[in-house]
Chimera marker file (.cmm) of the C-alpha trace (Angstrom):
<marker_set name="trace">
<marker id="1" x="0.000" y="0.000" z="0.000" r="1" g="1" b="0" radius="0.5"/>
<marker id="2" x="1.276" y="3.132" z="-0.600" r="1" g="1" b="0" radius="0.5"/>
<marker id="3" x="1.836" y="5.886" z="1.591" r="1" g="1" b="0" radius="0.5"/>
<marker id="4" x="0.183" y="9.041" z="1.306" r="1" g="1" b="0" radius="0.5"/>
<marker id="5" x="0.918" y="12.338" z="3.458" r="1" g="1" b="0" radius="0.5"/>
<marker id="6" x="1.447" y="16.031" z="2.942" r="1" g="1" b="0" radius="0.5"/>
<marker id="7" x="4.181" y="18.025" z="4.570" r="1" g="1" b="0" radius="0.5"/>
<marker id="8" x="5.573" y="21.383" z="4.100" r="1" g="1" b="0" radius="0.5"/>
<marker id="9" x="9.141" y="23.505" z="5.078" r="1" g="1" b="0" radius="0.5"/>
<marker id="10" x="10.239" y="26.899" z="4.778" r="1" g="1" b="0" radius="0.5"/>
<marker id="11" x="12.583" y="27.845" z="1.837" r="1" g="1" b="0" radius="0.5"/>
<marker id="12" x="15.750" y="30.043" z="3.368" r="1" g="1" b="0" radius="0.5"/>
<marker id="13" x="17.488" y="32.938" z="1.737" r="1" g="1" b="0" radius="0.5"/>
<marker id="14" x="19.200" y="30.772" z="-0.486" r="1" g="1" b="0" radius="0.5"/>
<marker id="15" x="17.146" y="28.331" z="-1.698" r="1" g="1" b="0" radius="0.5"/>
<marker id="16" x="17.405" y="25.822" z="1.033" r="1" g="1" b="0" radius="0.5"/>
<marker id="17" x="15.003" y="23.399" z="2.574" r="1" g="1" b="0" radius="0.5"/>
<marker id="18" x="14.888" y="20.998" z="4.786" r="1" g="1" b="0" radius="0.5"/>
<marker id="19" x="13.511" y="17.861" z="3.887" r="1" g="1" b="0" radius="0.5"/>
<marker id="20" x="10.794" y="16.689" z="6.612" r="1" g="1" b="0" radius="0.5"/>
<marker id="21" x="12.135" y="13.582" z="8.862" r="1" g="1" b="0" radius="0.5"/>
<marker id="22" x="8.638" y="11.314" z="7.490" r="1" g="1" b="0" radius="0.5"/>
<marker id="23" x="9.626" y="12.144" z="4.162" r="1" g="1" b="0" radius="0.5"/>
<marker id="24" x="13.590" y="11.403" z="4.258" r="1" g="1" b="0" radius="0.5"/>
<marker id="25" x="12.346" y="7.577" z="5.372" r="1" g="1" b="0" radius="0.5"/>
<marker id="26" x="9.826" y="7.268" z="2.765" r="1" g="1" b="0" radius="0.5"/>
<marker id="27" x="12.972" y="8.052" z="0.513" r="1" g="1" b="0" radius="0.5"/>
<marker id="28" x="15.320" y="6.249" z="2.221" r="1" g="1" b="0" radius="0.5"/>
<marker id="29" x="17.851" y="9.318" z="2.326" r="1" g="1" b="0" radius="0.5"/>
<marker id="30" x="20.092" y="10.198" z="5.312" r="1" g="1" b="0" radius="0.5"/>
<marker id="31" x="22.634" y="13.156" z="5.839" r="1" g="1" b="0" radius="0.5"/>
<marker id="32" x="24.655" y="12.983" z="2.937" r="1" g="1" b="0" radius="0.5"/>
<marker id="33" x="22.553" y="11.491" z="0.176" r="1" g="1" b="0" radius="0.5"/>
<marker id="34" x="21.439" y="13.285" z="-2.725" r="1" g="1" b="0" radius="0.5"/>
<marker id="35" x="18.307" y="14.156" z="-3.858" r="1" g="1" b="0" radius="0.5"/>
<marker id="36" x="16.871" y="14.225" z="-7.479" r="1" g="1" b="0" radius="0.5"/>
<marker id="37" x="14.264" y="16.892" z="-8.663" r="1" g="1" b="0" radius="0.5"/>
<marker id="38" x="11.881" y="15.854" z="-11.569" r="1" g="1" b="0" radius="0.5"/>
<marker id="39" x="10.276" y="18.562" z="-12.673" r="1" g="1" b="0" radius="0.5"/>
<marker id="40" x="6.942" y="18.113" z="-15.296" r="1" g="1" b="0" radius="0.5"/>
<marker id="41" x="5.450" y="21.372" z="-15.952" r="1" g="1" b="0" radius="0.5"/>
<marker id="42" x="4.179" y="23.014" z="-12.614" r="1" g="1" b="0" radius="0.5"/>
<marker id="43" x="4.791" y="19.784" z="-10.745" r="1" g="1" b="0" radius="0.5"/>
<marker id="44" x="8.175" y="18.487" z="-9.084" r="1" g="1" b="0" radius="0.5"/>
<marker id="45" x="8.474" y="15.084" z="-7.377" r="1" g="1" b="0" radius="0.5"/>
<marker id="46" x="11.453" y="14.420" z="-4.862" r="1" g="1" b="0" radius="0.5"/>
<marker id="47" x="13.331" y="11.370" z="-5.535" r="1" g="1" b="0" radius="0.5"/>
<marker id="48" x="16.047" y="9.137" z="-3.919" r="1" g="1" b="0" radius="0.5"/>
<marker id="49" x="18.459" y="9.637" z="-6.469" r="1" g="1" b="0" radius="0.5"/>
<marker id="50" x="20.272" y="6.041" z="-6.049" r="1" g="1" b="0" radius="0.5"/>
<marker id="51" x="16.627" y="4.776" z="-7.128" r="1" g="1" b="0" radius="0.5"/>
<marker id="52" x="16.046" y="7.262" z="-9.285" r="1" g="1" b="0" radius="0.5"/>
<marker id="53" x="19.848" y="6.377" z="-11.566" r="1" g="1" b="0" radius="0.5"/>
<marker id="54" x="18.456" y="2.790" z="-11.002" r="1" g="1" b="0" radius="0.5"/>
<marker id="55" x="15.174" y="3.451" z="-12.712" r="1" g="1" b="0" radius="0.5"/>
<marker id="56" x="16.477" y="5.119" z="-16.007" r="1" g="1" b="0" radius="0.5"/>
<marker id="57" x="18.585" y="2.348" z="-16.347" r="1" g="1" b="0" radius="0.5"/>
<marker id="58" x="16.173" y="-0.451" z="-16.023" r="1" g="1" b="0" radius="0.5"/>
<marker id="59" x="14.462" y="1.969" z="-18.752" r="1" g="1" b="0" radius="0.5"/>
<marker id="60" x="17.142" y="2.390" z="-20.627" r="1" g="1" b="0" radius="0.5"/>
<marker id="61" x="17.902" y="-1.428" z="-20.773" r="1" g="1" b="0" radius="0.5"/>
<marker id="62" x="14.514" y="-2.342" z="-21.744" r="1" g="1" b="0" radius="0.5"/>
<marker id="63" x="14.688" y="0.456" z="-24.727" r="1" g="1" b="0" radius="0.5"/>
<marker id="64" x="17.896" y="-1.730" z="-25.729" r="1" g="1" b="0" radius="0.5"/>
<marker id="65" x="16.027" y="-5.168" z="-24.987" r="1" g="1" b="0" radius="0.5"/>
<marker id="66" x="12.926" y="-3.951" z="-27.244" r="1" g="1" b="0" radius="0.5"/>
<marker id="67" x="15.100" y="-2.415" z="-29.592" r="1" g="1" b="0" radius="0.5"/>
<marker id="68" x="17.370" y="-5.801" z="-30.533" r="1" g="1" b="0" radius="0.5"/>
<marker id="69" x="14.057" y="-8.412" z="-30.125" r="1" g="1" b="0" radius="0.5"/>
<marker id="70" x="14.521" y="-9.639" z="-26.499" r="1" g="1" b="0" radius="0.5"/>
<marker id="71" x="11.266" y="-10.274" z="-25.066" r="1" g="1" b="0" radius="0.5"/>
<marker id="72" x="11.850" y="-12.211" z="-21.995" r="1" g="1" b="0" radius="0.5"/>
<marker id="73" x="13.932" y="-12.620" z="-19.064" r="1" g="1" b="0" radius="0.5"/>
<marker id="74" x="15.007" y="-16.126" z="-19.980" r="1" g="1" b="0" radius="0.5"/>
<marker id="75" x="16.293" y="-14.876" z="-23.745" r="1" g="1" b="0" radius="0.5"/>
<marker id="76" x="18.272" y="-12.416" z="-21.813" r="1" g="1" b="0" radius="0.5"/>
<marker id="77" x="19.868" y="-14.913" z="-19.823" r="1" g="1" b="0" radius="0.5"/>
<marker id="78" x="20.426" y="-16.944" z="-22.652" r="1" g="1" b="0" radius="0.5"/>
<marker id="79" x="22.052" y="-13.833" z="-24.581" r="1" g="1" b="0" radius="0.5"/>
<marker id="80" x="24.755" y="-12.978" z="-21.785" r="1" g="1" b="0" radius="0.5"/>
<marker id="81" x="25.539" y="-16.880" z="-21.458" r="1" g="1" b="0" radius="0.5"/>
<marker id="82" x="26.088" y="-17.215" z="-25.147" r="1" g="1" b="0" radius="0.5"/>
<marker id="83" x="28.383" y="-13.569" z="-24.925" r="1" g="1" b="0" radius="0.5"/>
<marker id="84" x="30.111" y="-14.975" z="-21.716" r="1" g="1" b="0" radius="0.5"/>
<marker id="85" x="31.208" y="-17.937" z="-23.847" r="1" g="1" b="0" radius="0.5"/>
<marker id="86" x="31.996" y="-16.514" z="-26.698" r="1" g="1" b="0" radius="0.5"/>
<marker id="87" x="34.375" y="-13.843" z="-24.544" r="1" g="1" b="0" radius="0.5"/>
<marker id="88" x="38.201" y="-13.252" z="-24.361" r="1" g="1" b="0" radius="0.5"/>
<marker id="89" x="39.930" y="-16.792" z="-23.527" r="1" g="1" b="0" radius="0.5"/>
<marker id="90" x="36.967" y="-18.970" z="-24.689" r="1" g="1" b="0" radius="0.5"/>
<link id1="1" id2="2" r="1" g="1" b="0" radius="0.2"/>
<link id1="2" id2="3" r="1" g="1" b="0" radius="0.2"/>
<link id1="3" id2="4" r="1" g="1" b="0" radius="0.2"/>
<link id1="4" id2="5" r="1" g="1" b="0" radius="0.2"/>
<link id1="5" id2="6" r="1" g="1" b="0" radius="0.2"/>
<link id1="6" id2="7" r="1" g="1" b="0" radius="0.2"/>
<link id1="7" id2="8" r="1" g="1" b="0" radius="0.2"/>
<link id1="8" id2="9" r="1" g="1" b="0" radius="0.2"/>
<link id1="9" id2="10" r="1" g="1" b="0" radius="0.2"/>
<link id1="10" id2="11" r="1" g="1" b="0" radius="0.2"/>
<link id1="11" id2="12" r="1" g="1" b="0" radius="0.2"/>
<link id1="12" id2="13" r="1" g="1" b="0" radius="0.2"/>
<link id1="13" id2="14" r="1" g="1" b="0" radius="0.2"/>
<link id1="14" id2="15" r="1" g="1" b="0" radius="0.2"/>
<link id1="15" id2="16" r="1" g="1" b="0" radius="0.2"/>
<link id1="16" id2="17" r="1" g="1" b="0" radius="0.2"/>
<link id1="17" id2="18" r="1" g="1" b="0" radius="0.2"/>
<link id1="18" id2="19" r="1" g="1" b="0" radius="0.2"/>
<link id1="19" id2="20" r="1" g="1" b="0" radius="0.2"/>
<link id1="20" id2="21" r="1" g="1" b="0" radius="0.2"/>
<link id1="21" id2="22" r="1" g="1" b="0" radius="0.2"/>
<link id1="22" id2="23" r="1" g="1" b="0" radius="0.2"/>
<link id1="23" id2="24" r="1" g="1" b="0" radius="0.2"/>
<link id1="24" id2="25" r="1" g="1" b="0" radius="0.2"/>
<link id1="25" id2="26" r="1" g="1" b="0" radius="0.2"/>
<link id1="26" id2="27" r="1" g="1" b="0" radius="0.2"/>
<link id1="27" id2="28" r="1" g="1" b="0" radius="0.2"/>
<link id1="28" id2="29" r="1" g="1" b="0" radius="0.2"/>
<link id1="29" id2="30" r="1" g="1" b="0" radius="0.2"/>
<link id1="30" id2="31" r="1" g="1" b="0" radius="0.2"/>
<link id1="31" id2="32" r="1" g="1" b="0" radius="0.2"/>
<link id1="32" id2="33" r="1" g="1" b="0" radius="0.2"/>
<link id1="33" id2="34" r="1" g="1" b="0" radius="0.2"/>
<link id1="34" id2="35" r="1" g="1" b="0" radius="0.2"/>
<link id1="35" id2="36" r="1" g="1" b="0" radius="0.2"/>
<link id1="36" id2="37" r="1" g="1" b="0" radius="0.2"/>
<link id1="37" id2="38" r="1" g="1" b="0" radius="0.2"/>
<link id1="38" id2="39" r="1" g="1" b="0" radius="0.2"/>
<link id1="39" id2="40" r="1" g="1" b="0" radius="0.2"/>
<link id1="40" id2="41" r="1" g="1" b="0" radius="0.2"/>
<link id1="41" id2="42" r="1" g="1" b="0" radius="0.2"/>
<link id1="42" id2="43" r="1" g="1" b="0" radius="0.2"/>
<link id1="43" id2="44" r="1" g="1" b="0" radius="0.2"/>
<link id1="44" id2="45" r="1" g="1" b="0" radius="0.2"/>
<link id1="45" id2="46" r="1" g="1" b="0" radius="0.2"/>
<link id1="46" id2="47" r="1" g="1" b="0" radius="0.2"/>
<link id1="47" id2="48" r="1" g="1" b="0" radius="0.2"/>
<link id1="48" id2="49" r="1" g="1" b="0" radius="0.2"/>
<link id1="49" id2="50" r="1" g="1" b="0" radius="0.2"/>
<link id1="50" id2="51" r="1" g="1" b="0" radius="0.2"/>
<link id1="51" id2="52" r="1" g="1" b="0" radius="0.2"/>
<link id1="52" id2="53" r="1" g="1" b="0" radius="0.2"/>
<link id1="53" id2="54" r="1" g="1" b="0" radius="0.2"/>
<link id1="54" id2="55" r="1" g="1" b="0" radius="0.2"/>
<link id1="55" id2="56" r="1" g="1" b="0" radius="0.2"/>
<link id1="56" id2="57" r="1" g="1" b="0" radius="0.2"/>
<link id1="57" id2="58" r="1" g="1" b="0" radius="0.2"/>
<link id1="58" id2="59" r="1" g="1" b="0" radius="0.2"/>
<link id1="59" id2="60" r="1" g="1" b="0" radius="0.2"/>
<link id1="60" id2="61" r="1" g="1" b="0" radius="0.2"/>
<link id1="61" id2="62" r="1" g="1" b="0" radius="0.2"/>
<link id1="62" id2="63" r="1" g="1" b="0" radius="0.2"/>
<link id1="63" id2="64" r="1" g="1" b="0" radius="0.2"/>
<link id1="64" id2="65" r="1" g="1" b="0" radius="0.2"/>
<link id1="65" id2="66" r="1" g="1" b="0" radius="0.2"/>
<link id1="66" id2="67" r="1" g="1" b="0" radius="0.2"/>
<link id1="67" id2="68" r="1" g="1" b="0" radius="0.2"/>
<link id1="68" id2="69" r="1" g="1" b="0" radius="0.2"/>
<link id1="69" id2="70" r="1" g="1" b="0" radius="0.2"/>
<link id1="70" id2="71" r="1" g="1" b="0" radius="0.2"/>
<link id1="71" id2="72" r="1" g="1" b="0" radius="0.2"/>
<link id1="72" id2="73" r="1" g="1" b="0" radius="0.2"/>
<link id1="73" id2="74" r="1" g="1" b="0" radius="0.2"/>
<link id1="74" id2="75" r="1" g="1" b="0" radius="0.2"/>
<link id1="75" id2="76" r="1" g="1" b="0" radius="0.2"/>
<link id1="76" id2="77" r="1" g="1" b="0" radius="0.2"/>
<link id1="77" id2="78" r="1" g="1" b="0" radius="0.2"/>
<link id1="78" id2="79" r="1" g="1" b="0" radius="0.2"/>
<link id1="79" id2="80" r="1" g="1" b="0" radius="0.2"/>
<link id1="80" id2="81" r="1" g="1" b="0" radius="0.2"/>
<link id1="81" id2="82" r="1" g="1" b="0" radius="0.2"/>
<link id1="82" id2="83" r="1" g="1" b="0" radius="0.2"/>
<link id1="83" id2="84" r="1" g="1" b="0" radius="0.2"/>
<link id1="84" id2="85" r="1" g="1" b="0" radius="0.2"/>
<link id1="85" id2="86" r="1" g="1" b="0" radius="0.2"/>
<link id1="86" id2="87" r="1" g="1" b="0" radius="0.2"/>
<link id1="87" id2="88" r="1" g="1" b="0" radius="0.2"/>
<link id1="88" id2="89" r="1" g="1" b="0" radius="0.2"/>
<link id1="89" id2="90" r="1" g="1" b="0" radius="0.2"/>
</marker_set>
């Protein structure tokens, strides 16, 4: 189920905020981490931006994966085995 809240903060003098403590664990961000802001129009969403790196690449593969015919997990297994023992020293 997914978790649904508002929550507001002040923006500083330049530009700072801090995020609320409820919605740093919802992103799984701690001191340190960074932040991505996606920005569509009017509307920006926060986002961990670990997950968010992760997610354009699962995109990105699947782009790839659509673009050369694979359709299913198992053919991409299949493809890396076949690379793997076709590779240097095989």
């Amino acid at each position: 189920m997914q978790t649904v809240f508002v929550d507001s903060a002040k923006v500083m003098s330049k530009g700072q905020v801090t995020i609320p403590k409820e919605v740093r664990k919802v992103l799984g961000v701690q001191s340190g981490d960074k932040v991505t802001f996606v920005v569509e129009g009017n509307t920006v969403r926060v986002m961990n931006s670990a997950a968010y790196a992760m997610r354009v690449l699962q995109r990105e593969m699947s782009d790839e994966a659509n673009r050369v015919g694979i359709a299913t997990e198992d053919e991409a297994v299949k493809l890396v085995s076949s690379m793997r023992s076709e590779g240097p020293g095989n």
